[in-house]
TIGUKE-704710 format. One record per residue: residue in three letters; x, y negated, z of N, C-alpha, C in turn. Coordinates in steps of 0.001 Angstrom, whole numbers, padded with zeros to 6 digits, always signed. Layout:
! residues N
ALAXYZXYZXYZ;...
***
This chain:
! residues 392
UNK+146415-106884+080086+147458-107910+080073+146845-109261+080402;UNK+147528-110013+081225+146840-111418+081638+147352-112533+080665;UNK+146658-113557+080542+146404-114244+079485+148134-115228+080123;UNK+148730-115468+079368+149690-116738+079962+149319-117860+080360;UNK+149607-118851+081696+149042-119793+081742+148870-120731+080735;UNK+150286-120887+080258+150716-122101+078868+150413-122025+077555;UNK+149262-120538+077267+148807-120421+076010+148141-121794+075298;UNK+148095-122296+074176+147959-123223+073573+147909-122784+072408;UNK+146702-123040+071671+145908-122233+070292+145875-124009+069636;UNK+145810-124139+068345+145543-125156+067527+144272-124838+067136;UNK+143176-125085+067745+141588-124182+067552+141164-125118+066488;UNK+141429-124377+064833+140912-125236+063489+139857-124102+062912;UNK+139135-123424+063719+137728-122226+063222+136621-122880+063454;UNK+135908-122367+063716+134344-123019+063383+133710-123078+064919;UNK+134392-123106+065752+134169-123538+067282+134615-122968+068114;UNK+135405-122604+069553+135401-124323+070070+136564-125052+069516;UNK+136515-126749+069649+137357-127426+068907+138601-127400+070001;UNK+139546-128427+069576+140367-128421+070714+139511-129915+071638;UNK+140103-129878+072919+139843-130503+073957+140600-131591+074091;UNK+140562-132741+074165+141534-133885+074323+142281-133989+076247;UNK+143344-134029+076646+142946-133936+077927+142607-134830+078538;UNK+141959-135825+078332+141058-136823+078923+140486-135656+079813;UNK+139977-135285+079024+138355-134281+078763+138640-133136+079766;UNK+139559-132867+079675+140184-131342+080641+140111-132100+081654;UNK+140786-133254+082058+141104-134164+083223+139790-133894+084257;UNK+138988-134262+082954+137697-135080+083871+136839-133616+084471;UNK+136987-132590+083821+136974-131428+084043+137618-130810+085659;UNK+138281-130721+085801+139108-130963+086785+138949-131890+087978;UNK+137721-132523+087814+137967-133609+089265+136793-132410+090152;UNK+137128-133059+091536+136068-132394+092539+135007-132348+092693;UNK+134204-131047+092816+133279-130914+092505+131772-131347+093502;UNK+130863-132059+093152+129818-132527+094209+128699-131932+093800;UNK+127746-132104+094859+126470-131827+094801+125729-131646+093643;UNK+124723-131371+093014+123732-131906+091657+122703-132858+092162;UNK+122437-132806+093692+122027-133922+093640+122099-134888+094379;UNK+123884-135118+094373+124126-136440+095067+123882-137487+093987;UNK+123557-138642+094819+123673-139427+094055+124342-139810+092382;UNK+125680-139836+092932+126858-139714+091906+126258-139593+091245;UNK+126035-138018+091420+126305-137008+089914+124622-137818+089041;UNK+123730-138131+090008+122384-138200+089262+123022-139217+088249;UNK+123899-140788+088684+124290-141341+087905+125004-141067+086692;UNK+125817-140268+086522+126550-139130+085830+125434-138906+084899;UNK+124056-138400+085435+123668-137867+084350+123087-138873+083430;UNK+122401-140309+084069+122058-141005+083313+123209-141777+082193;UNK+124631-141642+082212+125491-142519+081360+125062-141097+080446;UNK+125278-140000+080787+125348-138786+079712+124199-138845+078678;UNK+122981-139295+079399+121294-139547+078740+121866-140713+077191;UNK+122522-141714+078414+122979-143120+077317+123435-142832+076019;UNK+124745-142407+076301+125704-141718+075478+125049-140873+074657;UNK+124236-140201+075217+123836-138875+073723+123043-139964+073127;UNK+122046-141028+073285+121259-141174+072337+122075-142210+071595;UNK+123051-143163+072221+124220-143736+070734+124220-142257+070297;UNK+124496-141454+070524+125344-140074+069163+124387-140418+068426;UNK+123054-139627+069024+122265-139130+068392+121501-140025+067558;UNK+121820-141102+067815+121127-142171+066948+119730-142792+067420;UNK+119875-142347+068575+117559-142262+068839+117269-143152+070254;UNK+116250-143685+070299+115611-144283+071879+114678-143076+072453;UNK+115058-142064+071733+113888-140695+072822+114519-140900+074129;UNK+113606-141275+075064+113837-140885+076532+113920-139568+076991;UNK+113378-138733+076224+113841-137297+076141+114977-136886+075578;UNK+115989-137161+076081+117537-136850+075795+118069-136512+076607;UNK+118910-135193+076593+119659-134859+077972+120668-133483+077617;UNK+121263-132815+078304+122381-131639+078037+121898-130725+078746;UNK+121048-129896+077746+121245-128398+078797+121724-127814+078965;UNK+121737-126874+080080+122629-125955+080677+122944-124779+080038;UNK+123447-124758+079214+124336-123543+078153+124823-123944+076393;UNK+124895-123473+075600+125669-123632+074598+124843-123935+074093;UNK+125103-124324+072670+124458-124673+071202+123131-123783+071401;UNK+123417-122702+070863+122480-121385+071124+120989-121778+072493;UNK+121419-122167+073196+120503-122307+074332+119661-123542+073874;UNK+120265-125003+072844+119941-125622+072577+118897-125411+071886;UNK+119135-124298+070467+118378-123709+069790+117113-123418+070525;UNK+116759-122735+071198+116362-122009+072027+115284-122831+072871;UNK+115839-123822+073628+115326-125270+074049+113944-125226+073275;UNK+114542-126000+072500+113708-126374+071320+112342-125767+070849;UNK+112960-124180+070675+111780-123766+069707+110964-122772+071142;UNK+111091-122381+072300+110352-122209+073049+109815-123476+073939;UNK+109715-124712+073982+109029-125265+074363+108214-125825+073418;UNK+108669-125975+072026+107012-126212+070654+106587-125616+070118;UNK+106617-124448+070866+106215-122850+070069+105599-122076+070930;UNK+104382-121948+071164+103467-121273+071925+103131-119988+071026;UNK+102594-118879+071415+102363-117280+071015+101258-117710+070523;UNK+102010-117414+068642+100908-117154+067180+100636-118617+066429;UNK+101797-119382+067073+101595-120722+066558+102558-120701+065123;UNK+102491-120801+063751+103041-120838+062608+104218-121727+062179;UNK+105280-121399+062345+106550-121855+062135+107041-121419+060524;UNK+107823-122679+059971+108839-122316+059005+109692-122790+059253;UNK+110634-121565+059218+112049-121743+059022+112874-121487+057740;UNK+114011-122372+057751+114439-122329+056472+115772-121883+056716;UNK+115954-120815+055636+117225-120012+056021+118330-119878+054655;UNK+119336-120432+055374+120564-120393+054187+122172-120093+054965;UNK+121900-119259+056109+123071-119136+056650+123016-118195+058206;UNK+124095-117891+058819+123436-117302+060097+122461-117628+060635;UNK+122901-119008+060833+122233-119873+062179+120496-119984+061317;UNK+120252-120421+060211+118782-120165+060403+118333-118933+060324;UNK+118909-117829+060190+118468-116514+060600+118478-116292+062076;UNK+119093-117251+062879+119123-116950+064649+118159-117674+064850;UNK+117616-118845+064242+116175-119608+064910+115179-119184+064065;UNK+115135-118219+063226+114042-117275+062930+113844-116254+064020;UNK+115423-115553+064488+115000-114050+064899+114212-114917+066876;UNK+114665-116273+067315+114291-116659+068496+112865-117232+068052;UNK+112056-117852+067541+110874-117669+067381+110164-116799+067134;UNK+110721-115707+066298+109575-114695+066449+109636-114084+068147;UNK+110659-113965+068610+111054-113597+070138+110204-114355+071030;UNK+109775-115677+070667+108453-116391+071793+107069-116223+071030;UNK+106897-115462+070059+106003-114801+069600+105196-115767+068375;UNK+105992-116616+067818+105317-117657+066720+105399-116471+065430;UNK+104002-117460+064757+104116-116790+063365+105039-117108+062629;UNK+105892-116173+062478+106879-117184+061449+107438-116661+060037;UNK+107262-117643+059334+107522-117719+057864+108987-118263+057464;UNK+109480-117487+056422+111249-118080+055901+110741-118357+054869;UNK+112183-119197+054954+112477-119694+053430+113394-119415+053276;UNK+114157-118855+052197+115706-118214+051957+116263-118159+050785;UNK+117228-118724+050563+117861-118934+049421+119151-118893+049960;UNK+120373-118623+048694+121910-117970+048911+122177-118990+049732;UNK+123885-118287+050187+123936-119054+051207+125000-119533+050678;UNK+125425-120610+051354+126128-121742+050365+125059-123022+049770;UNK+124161-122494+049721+122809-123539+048583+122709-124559+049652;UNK+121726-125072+049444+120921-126262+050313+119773-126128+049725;UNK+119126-126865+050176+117205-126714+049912+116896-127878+049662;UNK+116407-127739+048121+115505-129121+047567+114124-129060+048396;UNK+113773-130600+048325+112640-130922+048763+110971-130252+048677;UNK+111383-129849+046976+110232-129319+046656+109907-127785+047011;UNK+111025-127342+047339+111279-125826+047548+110707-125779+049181;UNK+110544-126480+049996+109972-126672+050997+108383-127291+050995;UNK+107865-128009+050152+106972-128548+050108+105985-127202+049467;UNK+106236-126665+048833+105860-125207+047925+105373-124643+048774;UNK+106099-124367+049797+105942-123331+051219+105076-123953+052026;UNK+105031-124481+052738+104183-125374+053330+102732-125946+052613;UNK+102637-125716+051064+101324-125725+050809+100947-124314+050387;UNK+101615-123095+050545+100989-122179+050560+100866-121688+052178;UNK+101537-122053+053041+100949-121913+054404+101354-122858+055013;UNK+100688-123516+055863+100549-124376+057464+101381-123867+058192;UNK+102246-125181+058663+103453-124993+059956+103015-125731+060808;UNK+103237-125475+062293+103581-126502+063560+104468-126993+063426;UNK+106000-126368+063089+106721-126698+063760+108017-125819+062109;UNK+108868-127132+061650+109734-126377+060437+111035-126435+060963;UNK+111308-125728+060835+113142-125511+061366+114294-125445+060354;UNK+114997-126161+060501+116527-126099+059410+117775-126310+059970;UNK+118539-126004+059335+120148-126209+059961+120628-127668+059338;UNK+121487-128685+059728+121740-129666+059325+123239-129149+058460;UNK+123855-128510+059216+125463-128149+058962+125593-126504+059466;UNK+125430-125949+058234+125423-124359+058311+126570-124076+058609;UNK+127162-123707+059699+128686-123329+060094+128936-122251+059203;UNK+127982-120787+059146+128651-120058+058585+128775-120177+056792;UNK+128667-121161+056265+128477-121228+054834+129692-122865+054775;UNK+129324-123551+055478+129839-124706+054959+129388-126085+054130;UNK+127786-125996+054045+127283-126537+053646+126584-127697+054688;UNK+126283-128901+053591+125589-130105+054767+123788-130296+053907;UNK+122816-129544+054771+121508-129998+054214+121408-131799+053889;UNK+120630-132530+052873+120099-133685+053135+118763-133597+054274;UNK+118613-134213+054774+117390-134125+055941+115994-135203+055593;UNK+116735-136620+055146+115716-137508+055167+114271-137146+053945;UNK+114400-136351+053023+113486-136810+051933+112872-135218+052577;UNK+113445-134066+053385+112652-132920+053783+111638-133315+054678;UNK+112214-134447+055583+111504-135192+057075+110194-135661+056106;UNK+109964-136385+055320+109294-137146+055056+107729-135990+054672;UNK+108555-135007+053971+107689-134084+053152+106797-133320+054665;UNK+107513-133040+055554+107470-131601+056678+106245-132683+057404;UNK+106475-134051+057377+105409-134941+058322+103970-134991+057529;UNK+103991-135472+056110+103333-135123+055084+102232-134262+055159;UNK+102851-132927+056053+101848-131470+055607+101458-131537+057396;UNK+101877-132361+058348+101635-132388+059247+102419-131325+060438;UNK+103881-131351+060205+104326-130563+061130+105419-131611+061659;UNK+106308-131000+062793+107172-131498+063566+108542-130694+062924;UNK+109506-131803+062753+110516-131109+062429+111558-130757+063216;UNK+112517-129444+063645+113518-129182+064572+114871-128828+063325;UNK+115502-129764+063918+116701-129841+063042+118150-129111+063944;UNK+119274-128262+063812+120248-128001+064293+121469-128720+063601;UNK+121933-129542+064959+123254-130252+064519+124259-129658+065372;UNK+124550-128661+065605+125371-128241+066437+127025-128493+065733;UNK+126863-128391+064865+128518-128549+064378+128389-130298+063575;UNK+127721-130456+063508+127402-132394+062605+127035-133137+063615;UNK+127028-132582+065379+126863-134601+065779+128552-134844+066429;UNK+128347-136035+065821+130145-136540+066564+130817-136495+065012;UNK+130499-135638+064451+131542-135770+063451+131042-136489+061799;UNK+129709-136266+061680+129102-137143+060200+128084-137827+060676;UNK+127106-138320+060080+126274-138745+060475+124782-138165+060431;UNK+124203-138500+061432+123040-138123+062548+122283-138444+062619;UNK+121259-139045+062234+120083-140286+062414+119043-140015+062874;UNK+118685-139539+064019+117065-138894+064858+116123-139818+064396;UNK+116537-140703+064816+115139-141907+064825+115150-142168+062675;UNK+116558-142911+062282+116454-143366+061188+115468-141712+059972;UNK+115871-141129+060437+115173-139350+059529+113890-138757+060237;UNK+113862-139439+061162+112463-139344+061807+112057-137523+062008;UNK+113390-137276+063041+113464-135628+063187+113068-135628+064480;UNK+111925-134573+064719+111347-134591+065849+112045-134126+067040;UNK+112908-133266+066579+113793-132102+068292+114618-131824+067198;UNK+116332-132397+067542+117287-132058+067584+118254-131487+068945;UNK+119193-130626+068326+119753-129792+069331+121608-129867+068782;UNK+122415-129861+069752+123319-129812+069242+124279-128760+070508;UNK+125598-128973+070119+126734-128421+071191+127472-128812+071365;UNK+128106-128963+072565+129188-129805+073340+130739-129537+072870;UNK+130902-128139+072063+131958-127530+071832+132835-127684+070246;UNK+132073-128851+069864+132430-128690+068082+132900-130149+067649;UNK+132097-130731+067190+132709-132342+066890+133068-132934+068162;UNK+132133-132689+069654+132224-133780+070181+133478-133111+071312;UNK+134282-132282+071030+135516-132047+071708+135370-131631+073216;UNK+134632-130949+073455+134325-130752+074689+134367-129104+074953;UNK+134848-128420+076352+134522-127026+076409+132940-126609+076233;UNK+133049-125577+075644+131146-124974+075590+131101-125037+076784;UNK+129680-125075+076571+128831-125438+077941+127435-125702+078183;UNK+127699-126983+077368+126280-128187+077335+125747-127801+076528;UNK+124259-128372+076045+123654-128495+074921+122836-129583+074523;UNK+122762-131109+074043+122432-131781+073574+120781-131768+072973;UNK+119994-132385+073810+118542-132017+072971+117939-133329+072749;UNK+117358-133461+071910+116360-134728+072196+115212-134408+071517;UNK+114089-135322+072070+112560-135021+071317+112182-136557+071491;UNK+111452-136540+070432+110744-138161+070245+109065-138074+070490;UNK+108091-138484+070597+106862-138871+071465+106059-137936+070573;UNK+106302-137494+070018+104989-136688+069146+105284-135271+069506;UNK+107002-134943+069905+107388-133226+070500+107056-133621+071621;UNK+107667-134524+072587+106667-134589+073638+105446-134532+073839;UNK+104868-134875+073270+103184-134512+073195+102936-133370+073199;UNK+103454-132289+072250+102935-131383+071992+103543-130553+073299;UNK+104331-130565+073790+105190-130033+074932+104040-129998+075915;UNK+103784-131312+076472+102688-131705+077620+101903-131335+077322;UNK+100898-130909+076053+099494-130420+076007+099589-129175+075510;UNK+100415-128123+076025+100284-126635+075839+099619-125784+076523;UNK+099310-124795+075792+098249-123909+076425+098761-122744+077735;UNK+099816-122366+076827+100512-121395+077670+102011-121811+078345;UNK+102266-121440+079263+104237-121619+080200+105020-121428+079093;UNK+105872-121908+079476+107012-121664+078401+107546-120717+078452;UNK+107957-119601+077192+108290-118442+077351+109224-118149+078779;UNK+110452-119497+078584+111502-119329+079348+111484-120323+080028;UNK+111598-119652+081749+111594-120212+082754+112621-121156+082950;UNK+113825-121111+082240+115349-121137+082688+115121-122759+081819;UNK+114892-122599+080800+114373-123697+079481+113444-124369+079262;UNK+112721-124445+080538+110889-125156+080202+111434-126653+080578;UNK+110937-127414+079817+111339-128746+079493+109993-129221+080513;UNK+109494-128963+080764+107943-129650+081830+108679-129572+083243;UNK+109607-128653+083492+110259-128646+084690+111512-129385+084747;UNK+112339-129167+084124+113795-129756+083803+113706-131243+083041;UNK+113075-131571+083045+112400-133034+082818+112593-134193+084092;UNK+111500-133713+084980+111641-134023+086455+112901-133606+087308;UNK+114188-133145+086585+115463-133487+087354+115870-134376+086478;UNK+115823-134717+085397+116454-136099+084569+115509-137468+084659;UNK+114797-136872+085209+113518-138013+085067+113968-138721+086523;UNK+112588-139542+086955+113023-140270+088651+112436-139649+089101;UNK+112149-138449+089514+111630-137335+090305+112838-136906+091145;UNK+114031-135980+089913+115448-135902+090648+114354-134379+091357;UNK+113459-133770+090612+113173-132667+091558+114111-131667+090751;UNK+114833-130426+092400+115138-129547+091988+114853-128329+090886;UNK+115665-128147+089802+114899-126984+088955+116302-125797+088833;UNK+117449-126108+088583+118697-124933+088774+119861-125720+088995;UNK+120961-125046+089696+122422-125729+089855+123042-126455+089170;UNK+122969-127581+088490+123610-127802+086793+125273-127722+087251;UNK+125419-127617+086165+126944-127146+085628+128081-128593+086209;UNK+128214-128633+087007+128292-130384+087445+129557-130737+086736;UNK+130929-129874+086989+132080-130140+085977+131989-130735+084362;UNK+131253-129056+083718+131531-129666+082403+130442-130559+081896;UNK+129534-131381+083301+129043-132720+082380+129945-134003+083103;UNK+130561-133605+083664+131892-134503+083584+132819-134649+082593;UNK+133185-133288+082012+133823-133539+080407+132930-133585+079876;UNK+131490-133754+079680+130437-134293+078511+130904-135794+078802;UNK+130472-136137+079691+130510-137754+079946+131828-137927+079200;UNK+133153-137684+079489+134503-137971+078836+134204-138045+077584;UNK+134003-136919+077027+133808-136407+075642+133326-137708+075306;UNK+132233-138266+075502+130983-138788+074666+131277-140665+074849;UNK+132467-140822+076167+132724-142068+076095+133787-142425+075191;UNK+134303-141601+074467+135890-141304+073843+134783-141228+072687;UNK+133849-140519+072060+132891-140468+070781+132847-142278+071007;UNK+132349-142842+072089+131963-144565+071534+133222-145578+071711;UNK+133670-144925+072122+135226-146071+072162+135903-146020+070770;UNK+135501-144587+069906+136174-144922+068496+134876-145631+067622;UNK+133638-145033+067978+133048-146211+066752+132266-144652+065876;UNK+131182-144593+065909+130315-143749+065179+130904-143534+063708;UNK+130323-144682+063012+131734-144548+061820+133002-144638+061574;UNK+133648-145098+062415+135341-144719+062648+135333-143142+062495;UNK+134299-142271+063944+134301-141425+063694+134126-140172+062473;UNK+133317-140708+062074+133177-139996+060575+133789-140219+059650;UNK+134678-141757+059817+135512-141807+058496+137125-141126+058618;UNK+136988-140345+059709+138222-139765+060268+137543-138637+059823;UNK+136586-137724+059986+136660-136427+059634+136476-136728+058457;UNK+135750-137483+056985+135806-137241+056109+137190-137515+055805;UNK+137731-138108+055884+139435-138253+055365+140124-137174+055684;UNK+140103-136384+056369+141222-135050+056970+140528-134080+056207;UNK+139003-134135+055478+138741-132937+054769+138843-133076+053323;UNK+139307-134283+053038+139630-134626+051393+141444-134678+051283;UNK+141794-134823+052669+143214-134586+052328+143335-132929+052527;UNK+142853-131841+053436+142765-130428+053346+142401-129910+051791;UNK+141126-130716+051496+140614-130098+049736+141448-129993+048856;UNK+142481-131395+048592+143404-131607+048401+144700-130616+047852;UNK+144888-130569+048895+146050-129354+049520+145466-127786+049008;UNK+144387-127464+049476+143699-125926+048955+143492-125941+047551;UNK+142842-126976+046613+142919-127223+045527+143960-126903+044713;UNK+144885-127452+044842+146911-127719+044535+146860-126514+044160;UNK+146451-125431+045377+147123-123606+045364+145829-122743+044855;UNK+144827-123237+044195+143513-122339+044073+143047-121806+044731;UNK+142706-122384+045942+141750-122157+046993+140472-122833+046550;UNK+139326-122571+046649+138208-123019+046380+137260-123104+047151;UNK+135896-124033+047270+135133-124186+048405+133851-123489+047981;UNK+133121-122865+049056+132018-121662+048530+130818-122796+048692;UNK+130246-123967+049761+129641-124876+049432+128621-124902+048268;UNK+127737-125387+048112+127080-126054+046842+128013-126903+046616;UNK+128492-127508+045444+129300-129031+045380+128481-129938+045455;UNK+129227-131234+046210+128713-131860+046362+127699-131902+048140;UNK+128020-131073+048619+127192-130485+049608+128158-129855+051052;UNK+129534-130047+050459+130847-129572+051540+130194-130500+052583;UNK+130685-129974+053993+130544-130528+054961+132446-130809+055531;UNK+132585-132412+056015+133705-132566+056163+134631-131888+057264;UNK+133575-131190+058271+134165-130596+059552+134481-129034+059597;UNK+133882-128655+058680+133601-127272+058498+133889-126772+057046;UNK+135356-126371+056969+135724-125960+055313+135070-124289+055071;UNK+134748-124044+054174+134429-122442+054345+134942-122572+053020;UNK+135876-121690+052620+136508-121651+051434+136724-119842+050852;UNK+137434-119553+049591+137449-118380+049061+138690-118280+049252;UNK+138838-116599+050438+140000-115956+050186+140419-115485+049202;UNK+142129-116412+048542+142225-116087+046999+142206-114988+046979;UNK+142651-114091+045600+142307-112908+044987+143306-112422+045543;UNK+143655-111199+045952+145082-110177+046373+145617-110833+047692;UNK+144776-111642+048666+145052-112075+049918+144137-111076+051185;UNK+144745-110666+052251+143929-109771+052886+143185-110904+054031;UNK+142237-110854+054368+141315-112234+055276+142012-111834+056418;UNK+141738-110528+057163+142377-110463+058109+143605-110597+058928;UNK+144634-110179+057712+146328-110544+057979+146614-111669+058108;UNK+146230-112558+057083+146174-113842+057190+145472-114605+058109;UNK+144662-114499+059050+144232-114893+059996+144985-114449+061162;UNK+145328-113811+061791+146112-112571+062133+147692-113204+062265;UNK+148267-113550+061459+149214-114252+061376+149195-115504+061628;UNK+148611-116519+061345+148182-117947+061561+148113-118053+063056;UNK+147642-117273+063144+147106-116785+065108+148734-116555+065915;UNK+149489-115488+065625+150147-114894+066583+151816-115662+065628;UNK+151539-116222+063929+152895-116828+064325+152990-118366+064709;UNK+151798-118794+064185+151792-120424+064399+150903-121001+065265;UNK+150086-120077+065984+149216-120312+067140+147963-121153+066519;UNK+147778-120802+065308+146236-121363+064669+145588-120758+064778;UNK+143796-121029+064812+143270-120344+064903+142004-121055+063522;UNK+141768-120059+062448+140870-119983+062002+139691-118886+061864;UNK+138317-119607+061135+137739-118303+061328+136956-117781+060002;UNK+136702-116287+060046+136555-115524+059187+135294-115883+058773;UNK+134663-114924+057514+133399-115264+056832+132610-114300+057966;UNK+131363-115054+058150+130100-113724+058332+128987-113270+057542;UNK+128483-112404+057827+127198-111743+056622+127914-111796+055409;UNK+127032-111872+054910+127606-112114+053097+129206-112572+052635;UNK+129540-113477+053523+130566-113675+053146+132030-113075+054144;UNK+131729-112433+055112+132402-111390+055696+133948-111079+054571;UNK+135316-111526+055418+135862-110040+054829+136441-111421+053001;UNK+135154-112639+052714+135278-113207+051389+135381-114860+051943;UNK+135688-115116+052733+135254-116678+053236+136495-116598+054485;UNK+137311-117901+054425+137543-118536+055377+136812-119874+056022;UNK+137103-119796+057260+135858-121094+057978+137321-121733+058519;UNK+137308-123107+057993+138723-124013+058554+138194-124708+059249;UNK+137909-125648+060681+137537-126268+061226+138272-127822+061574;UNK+138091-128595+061158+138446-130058+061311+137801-130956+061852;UNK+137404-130104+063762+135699-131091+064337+137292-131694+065650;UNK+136206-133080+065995+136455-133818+067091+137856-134140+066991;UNK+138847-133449+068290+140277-133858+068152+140931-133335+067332;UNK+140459-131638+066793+141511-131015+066245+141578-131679+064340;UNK+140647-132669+064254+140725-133699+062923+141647-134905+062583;UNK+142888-133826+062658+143516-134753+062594+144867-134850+061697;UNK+145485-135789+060625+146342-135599+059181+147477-134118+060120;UNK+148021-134654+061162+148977-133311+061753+148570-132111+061359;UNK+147625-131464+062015+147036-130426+061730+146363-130038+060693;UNK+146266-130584+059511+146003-129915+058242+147092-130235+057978;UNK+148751-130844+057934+149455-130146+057063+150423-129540+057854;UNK+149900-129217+059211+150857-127760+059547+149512-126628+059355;UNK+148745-126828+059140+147790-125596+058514+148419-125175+057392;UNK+148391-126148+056186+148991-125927+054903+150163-125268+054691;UNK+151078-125490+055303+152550-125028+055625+152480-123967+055943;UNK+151442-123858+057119+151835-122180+057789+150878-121184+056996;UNK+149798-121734+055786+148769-121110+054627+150049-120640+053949;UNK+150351-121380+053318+151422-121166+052351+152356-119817+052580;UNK+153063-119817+053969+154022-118920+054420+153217-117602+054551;UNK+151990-117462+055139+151199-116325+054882+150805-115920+053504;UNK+150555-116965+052953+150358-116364+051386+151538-115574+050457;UNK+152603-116475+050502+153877-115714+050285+154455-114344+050618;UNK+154159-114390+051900+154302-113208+052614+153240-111948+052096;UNK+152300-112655+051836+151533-111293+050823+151211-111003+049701;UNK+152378-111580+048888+152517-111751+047410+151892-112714+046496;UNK+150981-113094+046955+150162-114021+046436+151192-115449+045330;UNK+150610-115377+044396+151227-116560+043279+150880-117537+043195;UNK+151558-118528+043622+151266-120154+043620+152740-121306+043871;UNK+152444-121991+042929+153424-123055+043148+153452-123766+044601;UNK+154599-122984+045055+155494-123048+046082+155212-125123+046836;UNK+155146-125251+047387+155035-126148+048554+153764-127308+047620;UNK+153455-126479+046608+152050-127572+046004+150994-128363+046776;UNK+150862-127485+047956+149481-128002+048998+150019-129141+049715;UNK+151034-128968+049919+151725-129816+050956+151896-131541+049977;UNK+152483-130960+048641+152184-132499+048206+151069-133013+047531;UNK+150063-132285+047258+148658-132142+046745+148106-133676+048078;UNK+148230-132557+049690+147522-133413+050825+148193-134764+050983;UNK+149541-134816+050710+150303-135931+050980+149781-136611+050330;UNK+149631-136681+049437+149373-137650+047895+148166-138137+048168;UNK+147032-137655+048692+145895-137857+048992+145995-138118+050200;UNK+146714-138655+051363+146642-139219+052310+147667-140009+052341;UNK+148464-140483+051209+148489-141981+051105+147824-142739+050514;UNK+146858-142060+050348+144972-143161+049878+144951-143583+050850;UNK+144502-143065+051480+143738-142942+052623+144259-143160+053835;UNK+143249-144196+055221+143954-144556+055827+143060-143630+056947;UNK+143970-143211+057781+143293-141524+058599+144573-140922+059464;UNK+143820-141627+060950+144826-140969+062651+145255-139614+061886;
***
């Protein structure tokens, strides 16, 4: 069956967000060379733009050519040479995916793992690291599949301490909270084009500051991956402009959109819009005994991961949200499979509309499967809490 042209999903899951059509627009214009001129210009506003996100003066800033995942990837095969000692710290899929891709470029690598939902004290990292030596420590900033937001600055301080470089994943936290490369002094961050910053997947957001560069330039061995070696793909962002692969020329035209629409609202505008749409959602889930699986204190505002109440089926209810109200949320994975909803409130789709036609159309699914709760509670739970609050 072919998809309808006019399908239109309210995408509130844990990625991709919805698209503003600026962003589609710019998507849509004609397509040129990679290396006409233009586009080279193109890429330098895109260079600009990521490092306002990202917070940083790394001249090593740029969008690679594939998703979040590739970002990942970026990263830990160009500071990770075969048998070099990595820790990674794992509290959710995603640091189990930049464990299973370093051992894949052949680093030694060591976890750290604790439930998921947690976050990681300082000392619980410092422990590890004085019973073995890292190059290179890896963490998630904003665990999509849990819902949790790591602190970064007092880990940065410790990980430099024992003498390693830190790689941080913001794939679902840049655009939407705050980010600080330079102020947290994080060596290689990576992010994705598809989550806060409202854009189709695609891109991937990297930056490295002078000490990952270093270590980049004085390696022993090629980079695992040809497709990803930053010594080559350097010299097309650089003033070389030498050929290395086709780039994606469209969707860094909706990067560029995306990321001029991120500075026309204001870094903290931006964040004070997603934290407000996730205290008026808490709100509302609260009202009906919905609960957040999070550490408290530790919710991330873009990314709800909450407990499917008791005698609710995950699937129907998703299932329905989908095919009667055209929402889309998303389910738990691993551990929380089957026990976790993932509500998504990144970039455009953060907005008071769409959490209380979420709520409304929660409600009608819950009803519908017997479930007991005072009847339209969420709805004035969120109201009430967003006439605090002043939030597009």
């Amino acid at each position: 069956m072919s998809m309808p042209k006019t399908l239109k999903r309210v995408l509130m899951g844990p990625g991709p967000s919805d698209v503003d059509p600026r962003v589609l627009e710019a998507l849509a214009r004609p397509t040129i060379g990679h290396l006409d001129p233009e586009f080279l210009n193109i890429l330098n506003e895109i260079r600009s733009l990521l490092k306002y996100t990202f917070q940083t003066k790394n001249e090593m800033t740029l969008a690679m050519s594939g998703t979040g995942s590739a970002g990942m990837e970026t990263c830990v095969v160009n500071l990770v040479e075969p048998g070099d000692p990595m820790l990674v710290c794992i509290n959710g899929v995603f640091g189990m995916r930049m464990a299973d891709v370093a051992q894949r470029c052949g680093a030694d690598v060591s976890t750290l793992e604790i439930d998921w939902g947690k976050v990681f004290e300082p000392d619980q990292i410092k422990l590890a690291l004085q019973k073995k030596s890292a190059k290179v420590v890896g963490i998630v900033h904003a665990e999509t599949s849990t819902g949790a937001c790591q602190p970064i600055e007092e880990i940065s301080r410790i990980v430099h301490e024992h003498g390693a470089l830190l790689l941080v994943d913001t794939v679902t936290s840049l655009g939407g909270m705050n980010v600080d490369v330079d102020g947290w002094q994080i060596d290689a961050c990576y992010s994705g084009s598809q989550k806060c910053l409202s854009c189709p997947p695609g891109l991937a957001p990297v930056t490295f500051n002078d000490a990952a560069v270093k270590v980049i330039e004085n390696r022993k061995t090629k980079v695992q991956s040809w497709y990803l070696d930053l010594t080559m793909i350097r010299q097309y962002w650089g003033t070389e402009r030498l050929y290395h692969h086709t780039a994606p020329i469209n969707m860094n035209y909706a990067l560029l959109e995306a990321l001029k629409m991120v500075q026309e609202e204001g870094l903290e505008e931006r964040w004070a819009r997603h934290l407000a749409n996730h205290q008026i959602l808490r709100a509302g889930l609260s009202a009906i005994g919905i609960n957040y699986v999070a550490q408290p204190g530790h919710e991330l505002p873009m990314l709800n991961a909450v407990s499917v109440p008791r005698g609710a089926d995950d699937a129907i209810v998703r299932k329905q949200l989908l095919n009667e109200f055209g929402i889309e949320i998303g389910g738990g994975l691993g551990v929380f499979k089957g026990k976790v909803w993932r509500i998504g409130l990144m970039g455009s789709a953060s907005t008071r509309s769409n959490v209380m036609l979420f709520l409304a159309a929660l409600e009608k699914c819950l009803i519908d499967q017997g479930i007991e709760f005072e009847r339209g509670a969420s709805i004035a739970a969120a109201a009430g809490k967003a006439s605090q609050l002043v939030v597009s």
